[in-house]
PyMOL Python script that loads the backbone (N, CA, C, O; Angstrom):
from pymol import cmd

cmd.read_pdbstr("""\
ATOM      1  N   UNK A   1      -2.976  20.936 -10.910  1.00  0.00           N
ATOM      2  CA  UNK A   1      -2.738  19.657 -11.565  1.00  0.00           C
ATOM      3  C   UNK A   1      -4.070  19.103 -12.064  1.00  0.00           C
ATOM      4  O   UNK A   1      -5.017  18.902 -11.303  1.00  0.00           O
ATOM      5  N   UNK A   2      -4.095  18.920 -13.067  1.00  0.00           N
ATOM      6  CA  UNK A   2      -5.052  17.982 -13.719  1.00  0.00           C
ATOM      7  C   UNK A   2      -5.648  16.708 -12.772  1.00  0.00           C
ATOM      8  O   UNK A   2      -5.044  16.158 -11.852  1.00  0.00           O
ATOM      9  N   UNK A   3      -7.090  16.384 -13.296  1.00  0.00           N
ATOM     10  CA  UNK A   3      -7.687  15.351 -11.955  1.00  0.00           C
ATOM     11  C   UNK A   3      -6.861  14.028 -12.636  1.00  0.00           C
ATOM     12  O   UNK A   3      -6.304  13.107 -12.039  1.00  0.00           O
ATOM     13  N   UNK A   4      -6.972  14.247 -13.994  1.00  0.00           N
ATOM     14  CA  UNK A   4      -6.617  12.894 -14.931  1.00  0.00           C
ATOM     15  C   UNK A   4      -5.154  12.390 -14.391  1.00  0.00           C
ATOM     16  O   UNK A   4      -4.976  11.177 -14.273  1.00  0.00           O
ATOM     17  N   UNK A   5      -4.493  12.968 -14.183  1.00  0.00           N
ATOM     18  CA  UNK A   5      -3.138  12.906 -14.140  1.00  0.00           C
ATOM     19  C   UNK A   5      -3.109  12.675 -12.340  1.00  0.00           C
ATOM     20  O   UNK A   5      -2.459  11.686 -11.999  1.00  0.00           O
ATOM     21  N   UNK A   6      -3.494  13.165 -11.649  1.00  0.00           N
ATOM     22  CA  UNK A   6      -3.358  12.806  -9.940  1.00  0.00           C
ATOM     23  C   UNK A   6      -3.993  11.603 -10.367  1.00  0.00           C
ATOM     24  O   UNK A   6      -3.187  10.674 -10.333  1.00  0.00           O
ATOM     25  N   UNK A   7      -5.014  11.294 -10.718  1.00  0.00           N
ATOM     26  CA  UNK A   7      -5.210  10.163 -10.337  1.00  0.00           C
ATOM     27  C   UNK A   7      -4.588   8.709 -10.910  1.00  0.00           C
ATOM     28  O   UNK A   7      -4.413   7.587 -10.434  1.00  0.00           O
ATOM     29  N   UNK A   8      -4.358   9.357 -12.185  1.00  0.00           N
ATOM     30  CA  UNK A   8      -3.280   8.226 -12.427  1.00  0.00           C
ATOM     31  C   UNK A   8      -1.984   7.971 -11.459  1.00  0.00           C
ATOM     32  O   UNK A   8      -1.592   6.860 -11.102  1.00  0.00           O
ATOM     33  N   UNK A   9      -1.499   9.017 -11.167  1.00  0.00           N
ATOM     34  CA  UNK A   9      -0.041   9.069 -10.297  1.00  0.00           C
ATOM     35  C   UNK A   9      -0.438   8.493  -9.270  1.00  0.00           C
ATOM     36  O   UNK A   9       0.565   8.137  -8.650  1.00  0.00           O
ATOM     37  N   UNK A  10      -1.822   8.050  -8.468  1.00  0.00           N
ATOM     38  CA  UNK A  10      -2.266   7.396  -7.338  1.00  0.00           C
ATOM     39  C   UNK A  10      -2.584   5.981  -8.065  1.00  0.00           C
ATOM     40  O   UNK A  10      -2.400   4.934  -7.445  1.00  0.00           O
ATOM     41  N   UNK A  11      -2.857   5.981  -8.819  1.00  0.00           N
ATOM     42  CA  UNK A  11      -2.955   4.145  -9.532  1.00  0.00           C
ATOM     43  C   UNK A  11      -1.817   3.845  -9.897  1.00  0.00           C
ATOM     44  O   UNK A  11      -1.688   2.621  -9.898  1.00  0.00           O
ATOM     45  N   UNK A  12      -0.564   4.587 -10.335  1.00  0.00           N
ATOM     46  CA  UNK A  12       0.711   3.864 -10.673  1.00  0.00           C
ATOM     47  C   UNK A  12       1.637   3.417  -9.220  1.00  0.00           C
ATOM     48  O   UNK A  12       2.350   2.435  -9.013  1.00  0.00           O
ATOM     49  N   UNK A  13       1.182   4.916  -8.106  1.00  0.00           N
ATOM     50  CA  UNK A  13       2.022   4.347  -6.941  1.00  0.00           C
ATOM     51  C   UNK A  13       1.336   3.025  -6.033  1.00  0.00           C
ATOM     52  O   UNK A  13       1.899   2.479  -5.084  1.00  0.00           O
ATOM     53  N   UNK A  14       0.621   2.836  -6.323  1.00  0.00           N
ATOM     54  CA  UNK A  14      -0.316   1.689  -5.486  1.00  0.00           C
ATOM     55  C   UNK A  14       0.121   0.245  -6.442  1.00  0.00           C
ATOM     56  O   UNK A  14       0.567  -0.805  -5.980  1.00  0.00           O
ATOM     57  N   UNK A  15      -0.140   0.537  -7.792  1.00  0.00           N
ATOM     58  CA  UNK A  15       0.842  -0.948  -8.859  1.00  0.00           C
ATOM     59  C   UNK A  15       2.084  -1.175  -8.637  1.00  0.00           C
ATOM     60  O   UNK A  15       2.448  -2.330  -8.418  1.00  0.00           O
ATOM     61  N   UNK A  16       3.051  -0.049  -8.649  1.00  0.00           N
ATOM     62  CA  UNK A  16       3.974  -0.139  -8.131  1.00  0.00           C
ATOM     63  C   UNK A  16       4.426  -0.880  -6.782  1.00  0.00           C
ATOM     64  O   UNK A  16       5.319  -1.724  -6.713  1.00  0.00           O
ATOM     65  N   UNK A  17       3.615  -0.387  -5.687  1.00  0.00           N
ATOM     66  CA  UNK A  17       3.956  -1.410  -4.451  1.00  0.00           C
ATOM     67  C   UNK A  17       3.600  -2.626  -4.777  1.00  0.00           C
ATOM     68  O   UNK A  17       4.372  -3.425  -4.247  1.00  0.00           O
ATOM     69  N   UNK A  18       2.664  -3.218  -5.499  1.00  0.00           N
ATOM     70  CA  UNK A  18       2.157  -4.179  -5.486  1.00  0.00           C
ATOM     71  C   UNK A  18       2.973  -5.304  -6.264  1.00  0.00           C
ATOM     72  O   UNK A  18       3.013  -6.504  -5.993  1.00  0.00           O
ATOM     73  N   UNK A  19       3.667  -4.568  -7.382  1.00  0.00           N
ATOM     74  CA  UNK A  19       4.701  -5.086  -8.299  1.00  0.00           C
ATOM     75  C   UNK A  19       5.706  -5.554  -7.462  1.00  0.00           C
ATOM     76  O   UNK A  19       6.081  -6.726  -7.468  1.00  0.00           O
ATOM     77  N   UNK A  20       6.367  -4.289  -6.410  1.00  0.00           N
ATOM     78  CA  UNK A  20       7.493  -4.738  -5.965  1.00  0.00           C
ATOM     79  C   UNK A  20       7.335  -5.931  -5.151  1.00  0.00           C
ATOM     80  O   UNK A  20       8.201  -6.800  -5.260  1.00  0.00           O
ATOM     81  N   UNK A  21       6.225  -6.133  -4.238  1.00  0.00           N
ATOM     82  CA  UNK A  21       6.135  -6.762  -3.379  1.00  0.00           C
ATOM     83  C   UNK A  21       6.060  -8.421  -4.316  1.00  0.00           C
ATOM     84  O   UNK A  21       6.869  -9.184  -3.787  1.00  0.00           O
ATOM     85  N   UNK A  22       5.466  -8.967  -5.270  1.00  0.00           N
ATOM     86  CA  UNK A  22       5.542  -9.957  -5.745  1.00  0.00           C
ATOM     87  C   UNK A  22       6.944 -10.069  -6.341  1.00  0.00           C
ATOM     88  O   UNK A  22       7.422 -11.198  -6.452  1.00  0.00           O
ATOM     89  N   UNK A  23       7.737  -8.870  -6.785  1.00  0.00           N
ATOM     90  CA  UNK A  23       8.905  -9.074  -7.393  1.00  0.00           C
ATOM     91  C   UNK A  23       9.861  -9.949  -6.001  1.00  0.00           C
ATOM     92  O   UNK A  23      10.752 -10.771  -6.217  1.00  0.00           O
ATOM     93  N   UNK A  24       9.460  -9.574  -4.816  1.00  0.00           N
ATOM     94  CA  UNK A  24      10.243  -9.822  -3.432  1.00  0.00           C
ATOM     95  C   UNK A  24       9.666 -11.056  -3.046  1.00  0.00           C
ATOM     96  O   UNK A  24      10.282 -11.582  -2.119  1.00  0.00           O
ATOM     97  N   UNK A  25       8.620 -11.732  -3.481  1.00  0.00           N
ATOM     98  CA  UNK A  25       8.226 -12.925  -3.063  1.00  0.00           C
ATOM     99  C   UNK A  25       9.080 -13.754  -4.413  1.00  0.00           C
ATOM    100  O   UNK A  25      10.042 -14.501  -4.237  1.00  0.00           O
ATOM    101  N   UNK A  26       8.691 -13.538  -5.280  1.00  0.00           N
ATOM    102  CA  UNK A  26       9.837 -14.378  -6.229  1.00  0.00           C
ATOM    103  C   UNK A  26      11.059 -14.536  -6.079  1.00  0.00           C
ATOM    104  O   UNK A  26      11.594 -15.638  -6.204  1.00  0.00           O
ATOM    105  N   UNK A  27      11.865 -13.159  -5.705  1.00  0.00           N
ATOM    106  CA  UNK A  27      13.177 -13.472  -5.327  1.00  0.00           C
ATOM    107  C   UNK A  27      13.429 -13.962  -4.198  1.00  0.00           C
ATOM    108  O   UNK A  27      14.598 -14.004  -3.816  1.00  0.00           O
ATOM    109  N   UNK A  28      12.573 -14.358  -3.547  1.00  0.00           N
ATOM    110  CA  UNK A  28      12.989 -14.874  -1.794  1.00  0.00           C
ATOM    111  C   UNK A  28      12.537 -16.705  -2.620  1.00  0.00           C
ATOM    112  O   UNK A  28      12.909 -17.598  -1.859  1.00  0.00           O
ATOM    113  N   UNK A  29      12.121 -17.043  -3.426  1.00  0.00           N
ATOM    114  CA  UNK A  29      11.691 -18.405  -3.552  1.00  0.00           C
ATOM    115  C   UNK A  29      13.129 -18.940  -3.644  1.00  0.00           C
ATOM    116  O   UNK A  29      13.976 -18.203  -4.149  1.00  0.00           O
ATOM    117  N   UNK A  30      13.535 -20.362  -3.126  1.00  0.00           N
ATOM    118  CA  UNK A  30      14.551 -20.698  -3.164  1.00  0.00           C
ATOM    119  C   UNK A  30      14.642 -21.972  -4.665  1.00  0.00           C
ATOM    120  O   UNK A  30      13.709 -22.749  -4.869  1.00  0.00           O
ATOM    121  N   UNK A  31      15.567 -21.957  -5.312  1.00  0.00           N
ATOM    122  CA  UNK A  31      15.627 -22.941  -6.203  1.00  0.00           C
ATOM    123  C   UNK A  31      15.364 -22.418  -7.970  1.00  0.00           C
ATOM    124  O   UNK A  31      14.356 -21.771  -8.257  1.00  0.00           O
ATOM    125  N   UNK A  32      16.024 -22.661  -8.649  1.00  0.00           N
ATOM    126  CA  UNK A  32      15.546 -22.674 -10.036  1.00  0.00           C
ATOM    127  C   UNK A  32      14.451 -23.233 -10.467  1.00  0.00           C
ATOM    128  O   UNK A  32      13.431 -22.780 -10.986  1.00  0.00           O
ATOM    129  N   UNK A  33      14.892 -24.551 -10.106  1.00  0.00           N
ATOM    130  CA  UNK A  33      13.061 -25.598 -10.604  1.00  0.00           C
ATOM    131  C   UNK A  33      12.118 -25.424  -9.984  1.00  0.00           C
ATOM    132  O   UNK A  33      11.102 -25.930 -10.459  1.00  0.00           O
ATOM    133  N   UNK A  34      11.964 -24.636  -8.634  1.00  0.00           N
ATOM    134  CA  UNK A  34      10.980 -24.279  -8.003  1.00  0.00           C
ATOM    135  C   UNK A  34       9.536 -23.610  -8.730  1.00  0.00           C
ATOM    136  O   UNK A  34       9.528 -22.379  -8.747  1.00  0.00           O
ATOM    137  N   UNK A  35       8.517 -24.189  -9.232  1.00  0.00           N
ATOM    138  CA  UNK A  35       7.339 -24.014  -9.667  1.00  0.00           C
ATOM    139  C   UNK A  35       6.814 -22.411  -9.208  1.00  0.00           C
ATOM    140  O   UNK A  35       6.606 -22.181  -8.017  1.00  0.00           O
ATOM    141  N   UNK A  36       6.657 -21.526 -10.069  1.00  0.00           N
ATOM    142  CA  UNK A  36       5.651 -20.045  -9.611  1.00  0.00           C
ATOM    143  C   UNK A  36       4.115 -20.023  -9.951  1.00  0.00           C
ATOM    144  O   UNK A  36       3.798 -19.533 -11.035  1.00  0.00           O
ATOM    145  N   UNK A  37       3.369 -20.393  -9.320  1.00  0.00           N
ATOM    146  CA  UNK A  37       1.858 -20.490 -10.016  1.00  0.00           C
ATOM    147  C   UNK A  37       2.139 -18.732 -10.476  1.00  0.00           C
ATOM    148  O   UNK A  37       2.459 -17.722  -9.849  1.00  0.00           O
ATOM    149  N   UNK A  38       1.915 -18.952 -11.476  1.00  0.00           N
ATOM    150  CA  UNK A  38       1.837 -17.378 -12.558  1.00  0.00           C
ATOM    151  C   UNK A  38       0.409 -16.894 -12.566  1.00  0.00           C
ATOM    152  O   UNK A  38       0.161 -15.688 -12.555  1.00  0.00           O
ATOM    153  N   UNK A  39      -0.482 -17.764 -12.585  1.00  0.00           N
ATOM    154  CA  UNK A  39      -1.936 -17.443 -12.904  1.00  0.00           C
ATOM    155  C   UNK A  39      -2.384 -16.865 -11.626  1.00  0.00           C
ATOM    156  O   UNK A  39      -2.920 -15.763 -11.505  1.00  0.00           O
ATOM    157  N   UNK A  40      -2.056 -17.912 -10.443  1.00  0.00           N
ATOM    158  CA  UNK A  40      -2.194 -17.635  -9.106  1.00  0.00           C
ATOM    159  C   UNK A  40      -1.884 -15.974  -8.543  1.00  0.00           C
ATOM    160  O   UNK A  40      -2.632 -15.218  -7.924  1.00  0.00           O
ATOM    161  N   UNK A  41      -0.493 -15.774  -9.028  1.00  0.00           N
ATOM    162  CA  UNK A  41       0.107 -14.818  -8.738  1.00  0.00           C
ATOM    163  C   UNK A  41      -0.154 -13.382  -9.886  1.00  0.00           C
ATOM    164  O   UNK A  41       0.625 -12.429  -9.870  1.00  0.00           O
ATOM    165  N   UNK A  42      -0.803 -13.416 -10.393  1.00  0.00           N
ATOM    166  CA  UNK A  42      -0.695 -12.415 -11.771  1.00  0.00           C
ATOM    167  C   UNK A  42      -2.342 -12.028 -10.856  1.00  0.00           C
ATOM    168  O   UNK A  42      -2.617 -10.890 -10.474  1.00  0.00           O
ATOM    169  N   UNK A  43      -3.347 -13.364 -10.632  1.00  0.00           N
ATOM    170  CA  UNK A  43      -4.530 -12.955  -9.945  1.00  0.00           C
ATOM    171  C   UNK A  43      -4.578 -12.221  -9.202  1.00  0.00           C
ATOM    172  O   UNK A  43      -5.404 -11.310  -9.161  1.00  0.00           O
ATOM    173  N   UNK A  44      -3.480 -12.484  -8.225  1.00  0.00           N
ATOM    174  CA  UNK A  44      -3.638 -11.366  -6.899  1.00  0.00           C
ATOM    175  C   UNK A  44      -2.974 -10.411  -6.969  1.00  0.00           C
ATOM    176  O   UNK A  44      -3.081  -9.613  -6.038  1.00  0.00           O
ATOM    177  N   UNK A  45      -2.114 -10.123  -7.975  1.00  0.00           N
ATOM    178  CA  UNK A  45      -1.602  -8.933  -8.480  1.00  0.00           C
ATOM    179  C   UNK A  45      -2.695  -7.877  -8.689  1.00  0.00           C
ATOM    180  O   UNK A  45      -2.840  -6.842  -8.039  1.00  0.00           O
ATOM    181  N   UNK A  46      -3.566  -8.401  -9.887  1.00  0.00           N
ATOM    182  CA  UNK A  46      -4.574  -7.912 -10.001  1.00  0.00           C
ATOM    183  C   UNK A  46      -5.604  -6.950  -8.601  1.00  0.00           C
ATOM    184  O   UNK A  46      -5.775  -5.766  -8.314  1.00  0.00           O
ATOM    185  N   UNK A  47      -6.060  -8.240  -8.075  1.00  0.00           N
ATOM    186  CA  UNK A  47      -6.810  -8.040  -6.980  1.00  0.00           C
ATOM    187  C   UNK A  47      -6.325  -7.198  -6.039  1.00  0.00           C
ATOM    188  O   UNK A  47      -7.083  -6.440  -5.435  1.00  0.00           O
ATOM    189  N   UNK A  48      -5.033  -7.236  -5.813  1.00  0.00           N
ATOM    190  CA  UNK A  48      -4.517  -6.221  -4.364  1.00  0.00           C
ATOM    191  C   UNK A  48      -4.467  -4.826  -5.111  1.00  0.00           C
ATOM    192  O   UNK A  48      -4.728  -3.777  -4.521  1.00  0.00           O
ATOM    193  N   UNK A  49      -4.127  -4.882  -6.404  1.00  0.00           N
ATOM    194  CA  UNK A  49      -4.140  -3.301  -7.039  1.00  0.00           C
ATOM    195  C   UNK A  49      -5.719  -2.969  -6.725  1.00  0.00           C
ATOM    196  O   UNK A  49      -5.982  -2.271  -5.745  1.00  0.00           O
ATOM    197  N   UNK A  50      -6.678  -3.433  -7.496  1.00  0.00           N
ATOM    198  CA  UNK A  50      -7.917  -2.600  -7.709  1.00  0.00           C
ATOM    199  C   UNK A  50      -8.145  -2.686  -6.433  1.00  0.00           C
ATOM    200  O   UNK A  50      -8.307  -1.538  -6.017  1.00  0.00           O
ATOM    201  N   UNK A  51      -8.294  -3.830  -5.168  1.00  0.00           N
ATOM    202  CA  UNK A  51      -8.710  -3.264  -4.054  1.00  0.00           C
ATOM    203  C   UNK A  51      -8.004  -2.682  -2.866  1.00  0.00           C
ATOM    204  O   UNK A  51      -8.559  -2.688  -1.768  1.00  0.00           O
ATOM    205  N   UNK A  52      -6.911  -2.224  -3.021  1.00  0.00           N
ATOM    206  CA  UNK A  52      -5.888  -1.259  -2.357  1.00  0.00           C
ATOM    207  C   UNK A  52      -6.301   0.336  -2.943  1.00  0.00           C
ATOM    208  O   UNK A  52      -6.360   1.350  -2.247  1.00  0.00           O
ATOM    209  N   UNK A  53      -6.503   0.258  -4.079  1.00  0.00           N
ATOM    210  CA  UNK A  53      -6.711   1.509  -5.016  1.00  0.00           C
ATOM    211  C   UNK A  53      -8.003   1.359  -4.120  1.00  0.00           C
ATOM    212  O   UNK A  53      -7.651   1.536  -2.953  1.00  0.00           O
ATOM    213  N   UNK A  54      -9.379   1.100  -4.199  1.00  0.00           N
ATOM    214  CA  UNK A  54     -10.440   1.512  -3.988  1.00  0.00           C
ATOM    215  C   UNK A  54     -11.054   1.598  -2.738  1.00  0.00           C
ATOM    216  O   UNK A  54     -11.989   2.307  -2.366  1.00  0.00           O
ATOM    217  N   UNK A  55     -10.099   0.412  -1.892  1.00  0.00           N
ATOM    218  CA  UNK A  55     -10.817   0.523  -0.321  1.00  0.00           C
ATOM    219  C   UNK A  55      -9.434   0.769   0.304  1.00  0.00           C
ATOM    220  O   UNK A  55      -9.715   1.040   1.472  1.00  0.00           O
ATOM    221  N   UNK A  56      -7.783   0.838   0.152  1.00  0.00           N
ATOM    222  CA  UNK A  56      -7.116   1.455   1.243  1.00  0.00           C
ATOM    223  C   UNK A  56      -5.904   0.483   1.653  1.00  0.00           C
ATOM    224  O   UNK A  56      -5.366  -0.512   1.169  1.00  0.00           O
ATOM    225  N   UNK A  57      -5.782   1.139   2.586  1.00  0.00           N
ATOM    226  CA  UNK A  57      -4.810  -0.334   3.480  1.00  0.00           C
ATOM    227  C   UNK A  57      -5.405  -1.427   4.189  1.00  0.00           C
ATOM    228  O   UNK A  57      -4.636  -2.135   4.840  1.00  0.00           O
ATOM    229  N   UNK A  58      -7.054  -1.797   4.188  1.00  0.00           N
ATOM    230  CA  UNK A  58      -7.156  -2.605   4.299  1.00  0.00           C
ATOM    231  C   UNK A  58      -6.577  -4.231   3.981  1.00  0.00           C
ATOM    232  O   UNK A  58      -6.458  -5.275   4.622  1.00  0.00           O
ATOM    233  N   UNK A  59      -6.273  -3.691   2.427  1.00  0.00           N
ATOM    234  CA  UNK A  59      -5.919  -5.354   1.908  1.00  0.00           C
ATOM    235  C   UNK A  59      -4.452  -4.959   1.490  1.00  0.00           C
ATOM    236  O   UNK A  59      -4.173  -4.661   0.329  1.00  0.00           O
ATOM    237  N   UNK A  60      -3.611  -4.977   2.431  1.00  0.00           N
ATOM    238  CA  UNK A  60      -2.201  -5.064   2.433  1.00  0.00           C
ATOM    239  C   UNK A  60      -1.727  -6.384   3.099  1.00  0.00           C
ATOM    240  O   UNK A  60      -0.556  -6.700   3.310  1.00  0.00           O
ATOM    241  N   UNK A  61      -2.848  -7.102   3.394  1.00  0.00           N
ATOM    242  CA  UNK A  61      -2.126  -8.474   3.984  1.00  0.00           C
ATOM    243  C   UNK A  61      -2.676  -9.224   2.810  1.00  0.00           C
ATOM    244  O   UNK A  61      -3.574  -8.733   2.125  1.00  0.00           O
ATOM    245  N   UNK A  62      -1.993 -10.780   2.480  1.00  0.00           N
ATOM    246  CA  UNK A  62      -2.595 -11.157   1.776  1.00  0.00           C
ATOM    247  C   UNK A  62      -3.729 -12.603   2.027  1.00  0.00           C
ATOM    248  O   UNK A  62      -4.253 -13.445   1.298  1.00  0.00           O
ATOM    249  N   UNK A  63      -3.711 -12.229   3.719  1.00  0.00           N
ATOM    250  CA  UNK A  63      -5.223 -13.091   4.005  1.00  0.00           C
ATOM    251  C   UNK A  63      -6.249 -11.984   3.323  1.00  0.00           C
ATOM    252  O   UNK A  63      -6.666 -12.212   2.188  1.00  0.00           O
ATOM    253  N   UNK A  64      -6.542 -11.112   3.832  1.00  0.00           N
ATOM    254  CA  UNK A  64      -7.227 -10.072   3.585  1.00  0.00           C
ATOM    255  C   UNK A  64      -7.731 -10.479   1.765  1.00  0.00           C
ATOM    256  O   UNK A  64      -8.887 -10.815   1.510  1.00  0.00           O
ATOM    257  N   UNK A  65      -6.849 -10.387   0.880  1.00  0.00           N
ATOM    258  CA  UNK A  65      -7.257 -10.727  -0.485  1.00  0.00           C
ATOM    259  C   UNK A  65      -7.429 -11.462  -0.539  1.00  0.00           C
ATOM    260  O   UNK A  65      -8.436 -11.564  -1.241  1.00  0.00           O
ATOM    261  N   UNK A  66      -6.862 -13.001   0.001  1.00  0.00           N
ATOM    262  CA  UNK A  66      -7.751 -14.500   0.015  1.00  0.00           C
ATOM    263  C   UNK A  66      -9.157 -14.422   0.310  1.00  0.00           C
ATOM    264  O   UNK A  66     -10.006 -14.390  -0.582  1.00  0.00           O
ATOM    265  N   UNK A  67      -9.383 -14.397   1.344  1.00  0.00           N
ATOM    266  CA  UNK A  67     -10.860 -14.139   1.779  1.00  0.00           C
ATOM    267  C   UNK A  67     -11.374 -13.124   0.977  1.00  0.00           C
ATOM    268  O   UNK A  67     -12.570 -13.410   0.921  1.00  0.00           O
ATOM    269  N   UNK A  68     -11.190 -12.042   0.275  1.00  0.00           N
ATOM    270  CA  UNK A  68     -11.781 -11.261  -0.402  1.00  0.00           C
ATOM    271  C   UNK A  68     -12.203 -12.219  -1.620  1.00  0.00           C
ATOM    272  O   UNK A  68     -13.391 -12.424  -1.869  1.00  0.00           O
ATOM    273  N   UNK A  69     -10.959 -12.906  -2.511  1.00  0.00           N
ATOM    274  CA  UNK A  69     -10.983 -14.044  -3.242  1.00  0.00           C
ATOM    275  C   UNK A  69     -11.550 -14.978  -3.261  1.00  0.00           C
ATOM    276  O   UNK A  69     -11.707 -15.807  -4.158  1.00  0.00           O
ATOM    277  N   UNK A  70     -11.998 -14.909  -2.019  1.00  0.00           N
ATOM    278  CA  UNK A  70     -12.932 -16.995  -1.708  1.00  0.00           C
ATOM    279  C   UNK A  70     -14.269 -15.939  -1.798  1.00  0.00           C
ATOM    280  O   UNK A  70     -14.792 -16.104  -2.900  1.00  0.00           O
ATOM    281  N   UNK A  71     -14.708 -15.316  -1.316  1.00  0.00           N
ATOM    282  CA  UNK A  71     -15.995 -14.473  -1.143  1.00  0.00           C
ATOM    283  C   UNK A  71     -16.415 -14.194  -2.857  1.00  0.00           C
ATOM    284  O   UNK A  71     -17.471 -14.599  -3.343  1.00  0.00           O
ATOM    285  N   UNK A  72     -15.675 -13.654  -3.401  1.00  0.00           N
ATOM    286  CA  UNK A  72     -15.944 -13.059  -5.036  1.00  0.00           C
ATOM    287  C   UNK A  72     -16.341 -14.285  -5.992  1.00  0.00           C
ATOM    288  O   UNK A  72     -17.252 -14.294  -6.820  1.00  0.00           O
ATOM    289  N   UNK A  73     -15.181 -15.617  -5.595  1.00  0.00           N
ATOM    290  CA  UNK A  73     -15.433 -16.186  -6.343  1.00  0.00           C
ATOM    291  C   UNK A  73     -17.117 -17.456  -6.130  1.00  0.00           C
ATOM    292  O   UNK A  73     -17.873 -17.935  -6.975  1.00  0.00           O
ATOM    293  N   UNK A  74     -17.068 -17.582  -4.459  1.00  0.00           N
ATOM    294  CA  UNK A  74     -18.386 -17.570  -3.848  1.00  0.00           C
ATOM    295  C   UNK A  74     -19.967 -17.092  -4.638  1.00  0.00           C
ATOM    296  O   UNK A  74     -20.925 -17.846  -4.812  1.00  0.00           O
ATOM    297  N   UNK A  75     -19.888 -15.856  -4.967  1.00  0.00           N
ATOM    298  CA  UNK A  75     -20.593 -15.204  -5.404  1.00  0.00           C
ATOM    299  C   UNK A  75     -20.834 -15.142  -6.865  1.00  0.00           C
ATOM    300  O   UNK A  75     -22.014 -15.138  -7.218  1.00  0.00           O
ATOM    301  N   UNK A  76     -19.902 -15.092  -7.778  1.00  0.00           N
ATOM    302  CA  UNK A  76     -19.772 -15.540  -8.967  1.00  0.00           C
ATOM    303  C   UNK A  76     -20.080 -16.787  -9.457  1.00  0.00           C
ATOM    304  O   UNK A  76     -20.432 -17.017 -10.614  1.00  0.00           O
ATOM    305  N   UNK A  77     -19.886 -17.963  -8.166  1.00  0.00           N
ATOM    306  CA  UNK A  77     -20.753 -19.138  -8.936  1.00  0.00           C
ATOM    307  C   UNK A  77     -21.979 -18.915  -8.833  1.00  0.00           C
ATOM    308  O   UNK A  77     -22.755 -18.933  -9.788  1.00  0.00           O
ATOM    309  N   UNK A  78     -22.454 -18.556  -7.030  1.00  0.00           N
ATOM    310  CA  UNK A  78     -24.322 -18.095  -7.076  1.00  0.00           C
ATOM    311  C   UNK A  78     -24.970 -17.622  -8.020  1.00  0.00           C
ATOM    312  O   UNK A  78     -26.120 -18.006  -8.232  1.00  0.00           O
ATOM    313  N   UNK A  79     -24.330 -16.636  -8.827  1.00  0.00           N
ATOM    314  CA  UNK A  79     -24.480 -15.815 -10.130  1.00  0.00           C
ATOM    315  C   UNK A  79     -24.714 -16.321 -10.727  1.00  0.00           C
ATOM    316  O   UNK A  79     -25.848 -16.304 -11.205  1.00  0.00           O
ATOM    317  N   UNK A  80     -23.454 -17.392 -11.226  1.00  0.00           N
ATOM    318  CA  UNK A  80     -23.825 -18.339 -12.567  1.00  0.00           C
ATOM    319  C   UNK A  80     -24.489 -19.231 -12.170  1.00  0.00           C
ATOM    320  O   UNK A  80     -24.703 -19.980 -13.124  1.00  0.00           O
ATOM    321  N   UNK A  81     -24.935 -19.576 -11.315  1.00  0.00           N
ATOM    322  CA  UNK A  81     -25.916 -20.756 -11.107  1.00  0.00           C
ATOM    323  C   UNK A  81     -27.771 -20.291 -11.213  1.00  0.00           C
ATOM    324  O   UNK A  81     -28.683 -21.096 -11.023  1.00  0.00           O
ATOM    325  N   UNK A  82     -27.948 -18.834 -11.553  1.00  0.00           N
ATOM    326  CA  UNK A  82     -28.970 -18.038 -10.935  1.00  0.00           C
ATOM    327  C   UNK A  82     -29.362 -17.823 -12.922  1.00  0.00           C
ATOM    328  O   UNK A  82     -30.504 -17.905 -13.375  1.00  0.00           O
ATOM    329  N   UNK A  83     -28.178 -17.568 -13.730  1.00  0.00           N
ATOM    330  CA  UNK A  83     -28.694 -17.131 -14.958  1.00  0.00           C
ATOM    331  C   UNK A  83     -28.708 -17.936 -15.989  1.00  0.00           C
ATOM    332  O   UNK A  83     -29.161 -17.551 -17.066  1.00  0.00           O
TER     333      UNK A  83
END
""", "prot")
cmd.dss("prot")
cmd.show_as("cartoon", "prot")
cmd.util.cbc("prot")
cmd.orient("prot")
């Protein structure tokens, strides 16, 4: 098998969980008018893919990506405050 192709098939099954699992927090929300922060949620979509893909089952909880989240964004102001 091609490297190109395993490794995609390991980045689609890792989006995939990650998809389903927000698809299962939406459908458990109770109510129509009930508000979805989208930005909120599209973020950590993001975030649990690339760092599930790169460091593991570590960040399968989603304290684990908060604190990963408060830390990044931590650092990103130091950054911008530095240039």
């Amino acid at each position: 098998m091609c490297i190109i192709r395993y490794v995609m098939s390991c980045i689609y099954y890792v989006h995939y969980q990650v998809c389903d699992e927000l698809i299962s927090k939406w459908s458990d929300m109770s109510g129509d008018d009930q508000h979805i922060p989208l930005g909120m949620h599209l973020s950590a979509l993001v975030m649990k893919t690339l760092t599930r893909y790169a460091f593991g089952d570590y960040f399968n909880s989603d304290q684990a990506i908060y604190k990963f989240r408060e830390d990044y964004d931590l650092v990103s102001s130091i950054r911008n405050k530095t240039a």
